[in-house]
N, C-alpha and C positions, 0 to 999 in steps of 0.2 A: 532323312538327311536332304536338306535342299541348298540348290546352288543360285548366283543370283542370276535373272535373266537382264541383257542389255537393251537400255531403254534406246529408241531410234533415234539413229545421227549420233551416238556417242560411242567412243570406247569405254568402257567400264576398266576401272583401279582394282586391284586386286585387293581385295578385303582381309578379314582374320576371323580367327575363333579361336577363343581362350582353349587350354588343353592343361594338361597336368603330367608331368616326366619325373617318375621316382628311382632315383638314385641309391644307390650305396655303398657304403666303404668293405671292401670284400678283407683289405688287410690291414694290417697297423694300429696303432691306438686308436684310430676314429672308428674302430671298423666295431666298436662297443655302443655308435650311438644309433645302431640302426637304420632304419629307411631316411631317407629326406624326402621332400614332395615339394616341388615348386613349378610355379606356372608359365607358362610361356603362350606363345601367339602364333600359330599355324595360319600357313596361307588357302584364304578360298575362294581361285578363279571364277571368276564369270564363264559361263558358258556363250560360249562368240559364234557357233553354227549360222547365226541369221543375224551378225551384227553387220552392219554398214559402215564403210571405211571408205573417207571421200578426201586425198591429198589437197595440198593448197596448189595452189596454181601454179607456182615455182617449185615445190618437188614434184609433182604432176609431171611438167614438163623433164626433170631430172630423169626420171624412171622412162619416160619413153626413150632422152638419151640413149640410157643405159639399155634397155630394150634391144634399139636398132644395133647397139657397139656388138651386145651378145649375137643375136643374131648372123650379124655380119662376122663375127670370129669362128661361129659355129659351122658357118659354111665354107667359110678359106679354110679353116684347117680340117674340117670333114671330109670336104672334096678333094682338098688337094691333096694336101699330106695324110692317107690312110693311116698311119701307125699314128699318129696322135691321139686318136680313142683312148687307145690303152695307156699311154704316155699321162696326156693329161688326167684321167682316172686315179692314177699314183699320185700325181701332183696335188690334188685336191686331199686325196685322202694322207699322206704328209701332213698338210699345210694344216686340217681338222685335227691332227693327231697332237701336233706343235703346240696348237691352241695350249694342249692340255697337259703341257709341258713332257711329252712323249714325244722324244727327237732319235732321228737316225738317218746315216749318211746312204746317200743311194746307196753304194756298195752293199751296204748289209741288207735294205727291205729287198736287194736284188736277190743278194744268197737269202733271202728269208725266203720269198718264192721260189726257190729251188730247191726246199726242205730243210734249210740249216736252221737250227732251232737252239744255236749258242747265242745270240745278241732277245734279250728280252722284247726290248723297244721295237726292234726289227718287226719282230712276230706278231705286236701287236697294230704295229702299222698295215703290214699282211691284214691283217682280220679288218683292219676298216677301210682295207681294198674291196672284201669281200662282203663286208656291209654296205657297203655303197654300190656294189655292181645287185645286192638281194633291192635296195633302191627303186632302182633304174628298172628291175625286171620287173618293177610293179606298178611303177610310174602311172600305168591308165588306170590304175584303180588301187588305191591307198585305200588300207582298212585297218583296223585295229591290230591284224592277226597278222600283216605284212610288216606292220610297223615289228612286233615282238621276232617277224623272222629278222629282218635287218639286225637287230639288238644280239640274235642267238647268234649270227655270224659273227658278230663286234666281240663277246664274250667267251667265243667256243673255250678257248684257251686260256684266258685270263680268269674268268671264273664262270666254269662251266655247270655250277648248281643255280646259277640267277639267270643263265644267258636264258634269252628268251620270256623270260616270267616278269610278271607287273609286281613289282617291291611290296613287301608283308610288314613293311616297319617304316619310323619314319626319317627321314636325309633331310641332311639340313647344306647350310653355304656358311662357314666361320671359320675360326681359328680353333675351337673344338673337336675334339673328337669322340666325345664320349658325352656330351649332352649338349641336346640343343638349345638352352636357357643361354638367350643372349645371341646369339647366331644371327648374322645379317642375313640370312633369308632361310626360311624354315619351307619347305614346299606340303603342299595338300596331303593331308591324311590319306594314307594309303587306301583307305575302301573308298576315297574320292574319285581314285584315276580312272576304274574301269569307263565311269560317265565320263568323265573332261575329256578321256582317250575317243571314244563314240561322237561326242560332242566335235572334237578337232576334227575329225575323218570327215563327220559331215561337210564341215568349214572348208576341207580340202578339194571336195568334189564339187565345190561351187562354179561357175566361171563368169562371175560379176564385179571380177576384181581387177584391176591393171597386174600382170602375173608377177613383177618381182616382188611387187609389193606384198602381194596375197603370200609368196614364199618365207618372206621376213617376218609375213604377221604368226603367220603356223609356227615357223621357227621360234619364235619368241613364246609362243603359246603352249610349245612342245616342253619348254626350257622351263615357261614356272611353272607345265605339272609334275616335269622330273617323276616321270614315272618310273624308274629304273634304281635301282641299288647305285648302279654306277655304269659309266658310260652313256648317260644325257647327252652330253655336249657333241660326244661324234655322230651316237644315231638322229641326233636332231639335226644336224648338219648332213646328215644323209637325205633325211626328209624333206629337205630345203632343194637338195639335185631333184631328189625323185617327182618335187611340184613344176620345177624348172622344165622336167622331159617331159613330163606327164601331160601339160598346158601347153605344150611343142613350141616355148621361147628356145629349147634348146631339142637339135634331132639328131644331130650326129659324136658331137663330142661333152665330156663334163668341163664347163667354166669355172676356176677352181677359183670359185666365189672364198671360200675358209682364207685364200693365201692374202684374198686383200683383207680380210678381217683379222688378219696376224700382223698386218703392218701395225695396227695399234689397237693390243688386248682389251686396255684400257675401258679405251671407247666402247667398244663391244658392249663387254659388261656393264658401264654405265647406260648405254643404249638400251640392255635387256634389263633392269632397274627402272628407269623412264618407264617403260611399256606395263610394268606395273603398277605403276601411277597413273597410269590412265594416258599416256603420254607416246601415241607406237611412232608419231613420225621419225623420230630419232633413230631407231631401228631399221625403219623403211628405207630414211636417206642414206642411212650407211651401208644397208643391203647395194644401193645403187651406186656408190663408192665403191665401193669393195670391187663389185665388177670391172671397173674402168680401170683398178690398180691389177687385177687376177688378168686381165687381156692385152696389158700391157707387158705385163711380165710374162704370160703364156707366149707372148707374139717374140717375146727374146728369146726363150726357150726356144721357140722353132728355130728360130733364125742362129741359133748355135748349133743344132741338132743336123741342121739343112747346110750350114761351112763345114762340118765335119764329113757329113756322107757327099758334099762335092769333092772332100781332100783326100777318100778313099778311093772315090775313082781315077784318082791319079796317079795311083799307087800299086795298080794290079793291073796288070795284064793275061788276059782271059778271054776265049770264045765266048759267046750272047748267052750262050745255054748251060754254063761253069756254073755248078752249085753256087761259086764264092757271091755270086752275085746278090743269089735267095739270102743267102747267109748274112751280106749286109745290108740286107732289106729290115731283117731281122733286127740285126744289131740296133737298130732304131729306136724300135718300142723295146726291145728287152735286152739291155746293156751286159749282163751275162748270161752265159749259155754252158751248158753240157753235149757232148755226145747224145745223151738220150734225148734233150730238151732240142734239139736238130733233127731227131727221129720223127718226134711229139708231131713237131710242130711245123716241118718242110716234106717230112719222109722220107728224108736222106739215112744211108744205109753208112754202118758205124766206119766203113774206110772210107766212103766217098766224104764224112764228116770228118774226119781224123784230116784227110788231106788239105779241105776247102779249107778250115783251119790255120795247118801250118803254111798255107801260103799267106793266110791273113796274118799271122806271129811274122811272117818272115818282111813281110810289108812294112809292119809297126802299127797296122789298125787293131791288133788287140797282142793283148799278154794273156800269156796262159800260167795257171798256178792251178799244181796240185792240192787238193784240200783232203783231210783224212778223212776217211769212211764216207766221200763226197766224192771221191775218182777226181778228173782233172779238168778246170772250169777255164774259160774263156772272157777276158773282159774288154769290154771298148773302154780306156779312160776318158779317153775325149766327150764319151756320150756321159757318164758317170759325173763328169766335171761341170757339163750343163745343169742337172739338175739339183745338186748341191748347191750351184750358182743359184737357179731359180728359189729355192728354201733360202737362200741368204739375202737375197734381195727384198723378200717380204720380211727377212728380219722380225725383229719385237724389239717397237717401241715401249711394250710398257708389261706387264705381269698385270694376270687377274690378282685382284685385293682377296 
């Protein structure tokens, strides 16, 4: 089985091999006429480890733009505002989640990490928090076996016999679901990926590349081997943070690149279409988009998150050393709270947290609601209202086809 290698100074188009997909009618009067057999056209990447990728002079300069903007966001809100790590973490993995039309209102991925495991959506936005932080912890060295941990985070839950494992069959992209004949994009036979996968890692650990680019080009490259049953689209969008940290365009917080790629679906997908053609700047430029739209809206984010904890301290009166104070430090990055989760996470003791509390209820900086067989939770609305804001700004212009 061979793959094609890329001749110098080009991207290579994504090619085909005929295949054969046999069908059949299991019920009904059809089900007397047997097998079917008909043919179709499977995708076979080029191996890109040592391909050369040289922008034009006007996206060139785009990308160092976008470059210097990340940069510069990464440090104002690294440095200054601490709870934004965590903050925008969520925000990314939302915005990657939306793509895939798996939406949920802060409130619920709040109670999702805090165990409530009633909102579906919720939980599985949970899990590509948790994909995206497996990411980040591998960032200086991407390999085949990091990439499948990311994916086992992404799927613990949602399907827990593929998380982690490279796909035994083959996915396709259509309106089908039961055969790929006819499917607008059929991805690489599955004994293709474990090479394409080895192949991209190389590509990954290269550093001869302008970095957002290099991140867009993996992305894309990750997207037509679709090596996974399901859930492509979030752990490749993982892998796009993890080249981000990895390359130290970014060191303290995640750019939640996915939220400018939801302003218009669209595009995206037609972007990642292009790159199969032989065609990545489309992708590249939009990688440097996306940014400018994801730090623009990150930078409103704070600046909501930052009127609210100035309106709190207006509101309390308290000696320097008053738990209340830890507590809406907290309130920040993590919008609701338990008793135990004040224990976790400050090591405040359960009356010194009952009390800090009802003096914050009594304020108006949070409501508290009992939830069954969940004891009794704490919410900032104001903080909650921010980043439902920030998911609605990036909006969706448009639905994958």
């Amino acid at each position: 089985m061979t793959v094609q290698e890329v001749p110098a100074g080009t991207w290579p188009r994504v090619t085909a091999e005929p295949l054969e997909w046999t069908s059949r009618h299991e019920y009904g009067p059809r089900a007397a006429l047997g097998e079917r057999r008909q043919r179709y056209r499977a995708a076979v990447p080029a191996l890109i480890g040592t391909a050369s990728y040289a922008p034009s002079g006007r996206l060139a300069a785009e990308l160092e733009d976008a470059a210097v903007a990340v940069r510069e966001f990464d440090a104002e809100l690294g440095a200054g505002l601490a709870p934004f790590a965590s903050v925008l973490l969520r925000t990314e993995s939302v915005s990657s989640s939306m793509i895939e039309n798996v939406s949920a209102s802060a409130r619920s991925v709040a109670m999702a990490e805090l165990g409530d495991t009633s909102r579906r959506n919720a939980t599985l936005v949970v899990d590509n928090v948790a994909a995206m932080r497996a990411a980040l912890a591998a960032a200086d060295n991407t390999t085949p076996e990091s990439i499948l941990a990311m994916h086992r985070a992404l799927m613990v839950h949602s399907d827990p016999d593929q998380a982690g494992h490279w796909r035994q069959e083959p996915v396709w992209i259509g309106t089908s679901a039961t055969s790929p004949v006819g499917a607008d994009y059929l991805a690489p036979r599955f004994e293709r990926v474990p090479a394409l996968i080895e192949d991209l890692a190389g590509f990954v650990r290269r550093n001869d590349i302008q970095v957002l680019a290099h991140a867009m080009l993996a992305h894309a490259q990750f997207e037509t081997i679709h090596p996974f049953t399901d859930g492509n689209g979030r752990t490749g969008r993982a892998l796009l943070q993890a080249i981000l940290r990895g390359k130290g365009l970014t060191r303290n917080v995640t750019v939640p690149i996915s939220a400018g790629l939801l302003v218009d679906v669209r595009s995206y997908h037609r972007a990642l279409d292009a790159y199969r053609e032989g065609q990545p700047d489309e992708i590249v430029r939009m990688g440097a988009a996306a940014a400018f739209l994801a730090i623009e809206n990150g930078r409103e984010l704070a600046a909501d998150i930052a009127r609210a904890r100035e309106g709190w301290n207006g509101k309390v009166t308290a000696r320097a050393d008053n738990a209340v104070w830890k507590v809406m430090d907290l309130l920040e990055r993590q919008p609701v709270v338990t008793a135990r989760v004040l224990a976790d996470e400050l090591g405040l003791s359960s009356t010194t947290a009952w009390r800090a509390m009802g003096q914050l209820e009594e304020a108006g900086i949070v409501v508290g609601v009992d939830k069954h067989r969940m004891g009794r939770n704490w919410r900032s609305e104001e903080v909650l209202r921010a980043l439902d804001a920030f998911a609605q700004r990036a909006g969706r212009r448009g639905r994958a086809d």
